[in-house]
C-alpha positions in Angstrom: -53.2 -44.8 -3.1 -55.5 -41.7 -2.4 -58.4 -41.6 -4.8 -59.1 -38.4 -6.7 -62.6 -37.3 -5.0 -63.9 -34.2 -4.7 -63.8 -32.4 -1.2 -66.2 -29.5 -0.6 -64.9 -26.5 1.4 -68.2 -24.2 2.1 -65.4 -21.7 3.2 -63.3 -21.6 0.3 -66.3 -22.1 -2.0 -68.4 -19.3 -0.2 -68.3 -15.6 -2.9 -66.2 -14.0 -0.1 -63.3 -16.3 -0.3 -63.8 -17.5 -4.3 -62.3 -13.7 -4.6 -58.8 -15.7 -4.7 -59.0 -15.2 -8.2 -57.8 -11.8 -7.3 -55.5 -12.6 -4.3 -51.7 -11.3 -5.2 -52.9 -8.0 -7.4 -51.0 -4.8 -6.6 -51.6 -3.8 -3.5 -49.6 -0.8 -3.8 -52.1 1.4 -3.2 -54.1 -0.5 -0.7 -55.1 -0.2 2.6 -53.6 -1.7 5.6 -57.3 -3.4 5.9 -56.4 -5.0 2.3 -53.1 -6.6 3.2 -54.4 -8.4 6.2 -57.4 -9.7 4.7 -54.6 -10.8 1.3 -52.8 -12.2 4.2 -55.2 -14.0 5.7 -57.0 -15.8 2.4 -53.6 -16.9 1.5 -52.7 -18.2 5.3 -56.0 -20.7 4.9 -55.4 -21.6 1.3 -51.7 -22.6 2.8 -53.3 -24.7 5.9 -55.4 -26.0 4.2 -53.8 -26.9 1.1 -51.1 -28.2 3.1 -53.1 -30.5 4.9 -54.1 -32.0 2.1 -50.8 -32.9 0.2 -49.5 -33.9 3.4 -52.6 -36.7 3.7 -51.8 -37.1 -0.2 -48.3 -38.2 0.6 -48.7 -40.2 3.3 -51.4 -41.9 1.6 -48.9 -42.9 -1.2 -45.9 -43.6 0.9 -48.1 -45.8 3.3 -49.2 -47.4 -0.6 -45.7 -48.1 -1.3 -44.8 -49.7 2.2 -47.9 -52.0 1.0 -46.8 -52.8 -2.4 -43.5 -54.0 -0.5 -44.8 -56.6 2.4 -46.7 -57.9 -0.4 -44.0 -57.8 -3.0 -45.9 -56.2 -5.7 -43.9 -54.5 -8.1 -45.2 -51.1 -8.7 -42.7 -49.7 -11.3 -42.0 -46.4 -11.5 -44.9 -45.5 -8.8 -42.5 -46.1 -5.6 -41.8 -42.9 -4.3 -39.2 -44.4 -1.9 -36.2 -45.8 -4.2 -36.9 -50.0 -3.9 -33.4 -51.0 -4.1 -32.1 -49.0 -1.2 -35.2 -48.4 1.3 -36.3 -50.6 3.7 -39.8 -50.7 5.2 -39.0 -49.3 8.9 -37.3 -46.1 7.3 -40.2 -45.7 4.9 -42.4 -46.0 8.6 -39.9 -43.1 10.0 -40.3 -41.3 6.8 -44.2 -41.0 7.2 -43.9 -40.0 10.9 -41.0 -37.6 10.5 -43.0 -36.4 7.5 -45.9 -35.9 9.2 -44.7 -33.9 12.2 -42.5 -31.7 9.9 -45.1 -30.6 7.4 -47.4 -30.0 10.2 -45.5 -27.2 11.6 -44.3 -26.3 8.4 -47.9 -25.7 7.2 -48.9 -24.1 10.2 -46.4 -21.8 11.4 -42.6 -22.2 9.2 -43.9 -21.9 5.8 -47.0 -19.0 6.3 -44.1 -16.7 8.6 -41.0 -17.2 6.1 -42.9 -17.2 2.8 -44.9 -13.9 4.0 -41.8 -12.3 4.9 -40.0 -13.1 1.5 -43.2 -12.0 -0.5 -43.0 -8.7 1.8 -39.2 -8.0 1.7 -39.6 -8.6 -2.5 -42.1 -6.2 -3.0 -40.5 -3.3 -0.8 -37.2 -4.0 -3.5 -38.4 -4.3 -6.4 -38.2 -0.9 -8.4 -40.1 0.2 -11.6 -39.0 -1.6 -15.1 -36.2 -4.0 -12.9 -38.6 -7.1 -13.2 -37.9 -7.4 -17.4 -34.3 -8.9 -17.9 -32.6 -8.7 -21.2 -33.2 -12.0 -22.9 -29.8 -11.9 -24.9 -28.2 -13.0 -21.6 -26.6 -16.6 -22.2 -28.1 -19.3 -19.8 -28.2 -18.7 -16.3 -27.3 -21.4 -13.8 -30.2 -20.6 -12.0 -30.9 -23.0 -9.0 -33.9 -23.2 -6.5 -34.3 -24.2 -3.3 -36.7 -27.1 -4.1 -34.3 -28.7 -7.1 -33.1 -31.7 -7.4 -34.3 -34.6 -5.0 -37.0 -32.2 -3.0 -38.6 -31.6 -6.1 -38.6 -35.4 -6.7 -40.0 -36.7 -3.8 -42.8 -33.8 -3.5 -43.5 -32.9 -6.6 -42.8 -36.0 -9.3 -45.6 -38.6 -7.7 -48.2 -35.9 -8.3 -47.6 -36.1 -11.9 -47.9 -39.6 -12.6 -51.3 -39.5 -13.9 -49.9 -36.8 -16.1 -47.2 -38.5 -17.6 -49.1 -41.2 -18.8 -51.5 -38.9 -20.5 -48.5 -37.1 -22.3 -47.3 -40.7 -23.7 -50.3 -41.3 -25.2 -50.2 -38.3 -27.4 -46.8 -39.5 -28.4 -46.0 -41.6 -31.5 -43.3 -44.8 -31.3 -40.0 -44.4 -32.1 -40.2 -40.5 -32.5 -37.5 -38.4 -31.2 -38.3 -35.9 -28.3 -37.6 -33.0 -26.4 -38.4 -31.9 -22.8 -38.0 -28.4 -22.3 -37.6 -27.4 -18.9 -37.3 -31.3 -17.8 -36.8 -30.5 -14.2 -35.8 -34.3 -12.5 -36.1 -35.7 -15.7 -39.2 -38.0 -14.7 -41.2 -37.5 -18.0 -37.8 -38.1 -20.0 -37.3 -41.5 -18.0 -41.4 -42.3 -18.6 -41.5 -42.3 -22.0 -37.7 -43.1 -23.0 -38.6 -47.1 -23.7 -41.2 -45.7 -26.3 -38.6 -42.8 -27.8 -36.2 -43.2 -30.7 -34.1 -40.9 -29.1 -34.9 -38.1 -26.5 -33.0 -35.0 -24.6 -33.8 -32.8 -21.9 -33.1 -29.6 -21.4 -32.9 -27.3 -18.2 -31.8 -24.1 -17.1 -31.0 -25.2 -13.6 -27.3 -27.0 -13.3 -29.4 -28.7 -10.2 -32.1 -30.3 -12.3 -29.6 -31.5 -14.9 -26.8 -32.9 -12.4 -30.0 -35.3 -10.5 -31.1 -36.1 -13.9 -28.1 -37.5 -15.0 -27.1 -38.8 -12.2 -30.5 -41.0 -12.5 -29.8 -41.9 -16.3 -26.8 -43.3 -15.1 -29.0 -45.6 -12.4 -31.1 -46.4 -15.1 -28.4 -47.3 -18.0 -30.6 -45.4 -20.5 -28.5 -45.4 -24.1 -30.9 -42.9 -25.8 -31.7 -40.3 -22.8 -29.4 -37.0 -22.7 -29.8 -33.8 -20.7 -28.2 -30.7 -21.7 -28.0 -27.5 -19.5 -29.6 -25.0 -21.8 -31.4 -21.3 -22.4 -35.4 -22.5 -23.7 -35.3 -19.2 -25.7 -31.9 -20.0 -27.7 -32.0 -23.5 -28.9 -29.6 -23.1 -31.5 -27.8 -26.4 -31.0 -30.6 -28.0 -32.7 -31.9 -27.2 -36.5 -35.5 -27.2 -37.5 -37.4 -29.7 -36.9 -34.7 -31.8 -35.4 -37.8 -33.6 -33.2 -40.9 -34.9 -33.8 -42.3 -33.3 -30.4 -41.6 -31.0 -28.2 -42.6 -31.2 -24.4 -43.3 -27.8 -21.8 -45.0 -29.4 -18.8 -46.0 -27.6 -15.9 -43.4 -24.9 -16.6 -45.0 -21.7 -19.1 -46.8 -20.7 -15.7 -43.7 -20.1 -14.0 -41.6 -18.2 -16.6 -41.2 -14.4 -16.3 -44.0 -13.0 -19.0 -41.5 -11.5 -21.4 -39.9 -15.1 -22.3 -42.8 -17.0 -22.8 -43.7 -16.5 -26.9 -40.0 -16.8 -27.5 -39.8 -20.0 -25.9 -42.9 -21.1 -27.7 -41.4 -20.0 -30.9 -38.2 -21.8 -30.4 -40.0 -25.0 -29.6 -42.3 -25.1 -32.7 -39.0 -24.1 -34.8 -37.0 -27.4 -33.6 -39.9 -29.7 -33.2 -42.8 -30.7 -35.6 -45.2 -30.4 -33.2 -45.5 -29.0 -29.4 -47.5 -30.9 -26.1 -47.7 -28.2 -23.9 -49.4 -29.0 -20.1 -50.0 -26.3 -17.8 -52.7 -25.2 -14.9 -56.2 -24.5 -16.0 -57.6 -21.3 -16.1 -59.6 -20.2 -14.3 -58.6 -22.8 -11.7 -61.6 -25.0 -10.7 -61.6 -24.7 -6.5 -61.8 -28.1 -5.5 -59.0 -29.6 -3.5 -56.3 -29.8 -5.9 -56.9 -26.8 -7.5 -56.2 -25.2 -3.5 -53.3 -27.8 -3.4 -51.9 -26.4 -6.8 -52.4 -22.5 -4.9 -50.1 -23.6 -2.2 -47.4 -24.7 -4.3 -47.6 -21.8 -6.4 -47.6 -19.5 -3.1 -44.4 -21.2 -1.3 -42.4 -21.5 -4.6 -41.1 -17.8 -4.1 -41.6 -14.8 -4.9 -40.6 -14.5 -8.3 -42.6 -17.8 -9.2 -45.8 -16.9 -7.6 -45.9 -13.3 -9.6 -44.7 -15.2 -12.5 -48.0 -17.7 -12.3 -50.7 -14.6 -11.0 -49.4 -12.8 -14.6 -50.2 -16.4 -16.4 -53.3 -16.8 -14.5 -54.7 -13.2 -15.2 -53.8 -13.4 -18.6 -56.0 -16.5 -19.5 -53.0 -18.9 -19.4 -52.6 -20.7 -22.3 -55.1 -19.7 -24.3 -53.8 -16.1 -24.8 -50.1 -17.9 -25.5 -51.3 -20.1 -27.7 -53.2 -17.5 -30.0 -49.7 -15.3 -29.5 -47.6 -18.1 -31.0 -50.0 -19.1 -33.9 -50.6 -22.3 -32.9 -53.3 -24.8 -33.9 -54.5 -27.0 -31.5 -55.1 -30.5 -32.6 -56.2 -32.3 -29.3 -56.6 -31.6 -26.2 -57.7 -33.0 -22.6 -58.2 -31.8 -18.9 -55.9 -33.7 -15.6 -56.5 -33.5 -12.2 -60.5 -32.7 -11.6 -60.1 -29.9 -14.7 -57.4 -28.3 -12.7 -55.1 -28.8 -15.8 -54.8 -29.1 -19.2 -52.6 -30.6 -21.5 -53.1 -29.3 -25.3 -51.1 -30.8 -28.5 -50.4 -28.7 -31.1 -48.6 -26.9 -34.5 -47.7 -23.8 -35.9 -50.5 -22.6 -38.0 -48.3 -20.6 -40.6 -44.7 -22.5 -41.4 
C-alpha cells in the first residue's frame, strides 16, 4: 500500500496558484481574462490530482494482487471482492484502469465537467438554488452511487473508519446518516448493539443491502430516509450519531436542520468532514478533484462549506460542545465528537 508522504508541488504551493482558496467564486461579473485563468487552475488541480489517485489506486490494487499470491488475509482492505476475483482480472483491472483514467484525467473529465459547470451557471436563476425542505425524501441518485463509489471512494476511507470506531463505545446502538455504501455501518457493526443506516439515494441503500445480505449481518439495517425528518426515531433512540464526509456536500439551507435532528435522536454526534482551510499537500489537491468532478451542485455545495469555515461555523450554529477531536489524512480532515450544549 501507498504510504502517506508528503509531495511538494512548487506550482501549486507558489502565492499565484495557493489563490485556489478562491477558485469557484462568482464570476458573474468577471472578465473573460478571469474565466480562463478559473479554468485553467482547476484544469491542473484535475491533472494533477488525478494522477495521483490514479498511482493511489493502482498502488492498492497491485497491494491486494500481493496479499493474494501470498495468501494473506487482509480483511476488509481488498478492494477487489476475494471470493469472486481472480488475480489475472485484478492484472486487467490495473491496466484497463490505468489507460482509462489517463484519458479521463486529461481530456474526458476537464471537457465534460467544464461544460456541465458552464451549462449550470448559464440556468440557474436568482432564489431557484433554495428548495423547500418540507418536501418528503427525494430518490435522488448520482452518477457515482452504488459500486463506483465503492471501488473509488470506500478504500480511501479506511484509515478513517478506524479512527471513527475508536471514538465508539461497545455494544452502543448507532446511526449513519448519509451511509452511502454502507462501509462504515459494515466496519463497526461487530462492535454495535444494534446499528441503521440511513440514505437519501435509493442507489446507496439497494448496494447496501444487497452487501448486508453477503455479509449475513443480524443487527445492520438501512432505511431510505430524509436526514432533516427523522421522525421514525424518538429521542435519543442511539447512543451516536454518525455524518461522515457528507455536511460538505449538502445544499447550505439543510445543514443545521440535519444537525439538529441528529443530536435530537442520538446522545451524542461524530461528525467528519474536510478541513478548513484545506492544507495543499497531495491529498488535500486529491480531495479538490473529487470535489470538482462530483457536479455541479456538489462542488457549489462544498465552495459555500469551505468559505464558510466548515464545521466550525456549524458547529457553533447547532450549539454543540465538542468533546474530542482529531485531524486524518496529513490535516486534510477532521473528525470532531460532540453534544448539544443546551438539552
Amino acid at each position: 500500500m501507498l504510504r502517506q508522504t508528503s509531495l511538494k508541488l512548487p506550482l501549486l504551493r507558489s502565492q499565484k496558484w495557493n489563490s485556489y482558496q478562491n477558485i469557484g467564486e462568482d464570476m458573474q461579473n468577471k472578465s473573460v481574462y478571469d474565466w480562463i485563468i478559473t479554468g485553467v487552475k482547476w484544469y491542473v488541480i484535475n491533472v494533477v490530482g488525478g494522477i495521483l489517485s490514479l498511482g493511489r489506486l493502482v498502488g492498492w490494487l497491485l497491494h491486494d494482487v500481493w496479499c493474494r499470491m501470498r495468501h494473506i488475509d487482509n480483511g476488509e482492505k481488498y478492494i477487489i471482492d476475494k471470493s469472486t476475483t481472480k488475480l489475472w482480472i485484478a492484472a486487467m483491472t490495473i491496466f484497463l484502469g490505468v489507460v482509462i483514467n489517463i484519458m479521463t484525467i486529461i481530456l474526458i473529465i476537464p471537457i465534460v465537467m467544464g461544460l456541465q459547470h458552464l451549462k449550470k451557471r448559464k440556468m440557474q436563476k436568482v432564489g431557484k438554488q433554495e428548495e423547500l425542505t418540507s418536501e418528503a425524501v427525494k430518490d435522488v441518485k448520482q452518477w457515482f452511487d452504488g459500486i463506483i463509489y465503492a471501488a473509488g471512494i470506500d478504500p480511501v476511507l479506511r484509515k478513517t473508519r478506524e479512527r471513527i470506531a475508536g471514538y465508539i463505545a461497545e455494544d452502543s446502538k448507532v446511526i449513519d446518516i448519509c451511509c452511502g455504501t454502507g462501509a462504515l455501518v459494515f466496519y463497526i457493526a461487530k462492535r454495535c448493539a444494534d446499528i441503521t443506516g440511513v440514505d437519501h439515494s435509493s442507489g446507496m441503500i439497494k448496494y447496501a443491502d444487497k452487501e448486508k445480505e453477503n455479509k449475513g449481518l443480524a443487527n445492520v439495517k438501512f432505511v431510505h430516509a430524509d436526514a432533516t425528518n427523522l421522525s421514525l426515531y424518538h429521542d435519543h433512540a442511539f447512543d451516536y450519531a454518525v455524518l461522515s464526509f457528507t455536511i460538505h456536500e449538502m445544499p447550505p439551507y439543510i445543514r443545521i436542520p440535519v444537525l439538529k435532528e441528529a443530536t435530537r435522536i442520538a446522545k451524542e454526534v461524530i461528525l467528519v468532514d474536510y478541513m478548513i482551510p484545506m492544507p495543499m499537500n497531495w491529498i488535500g489537491i486529491i480531495n479538490l478533484r473529487y470535489e470538482f468532478i462530483a457536479g455541479y451542485d456538489h462542488f457549489q455545495n462544498f465552495l459555500n462549506f469551505r468559505d464558510n469555515r466548515g464545521l466550525e461555523d456549524l458547529i457553533e450554529k447547532a450549539e454543540l460542545t465538542i468533546e474530542e477531536e482529531t485531524t486524518e489524512d496529513k490535516g486534510t480532515s477532521r473528525i470532531v465528537k460532540a453534544k448539544r450544549a443546551i438539552n
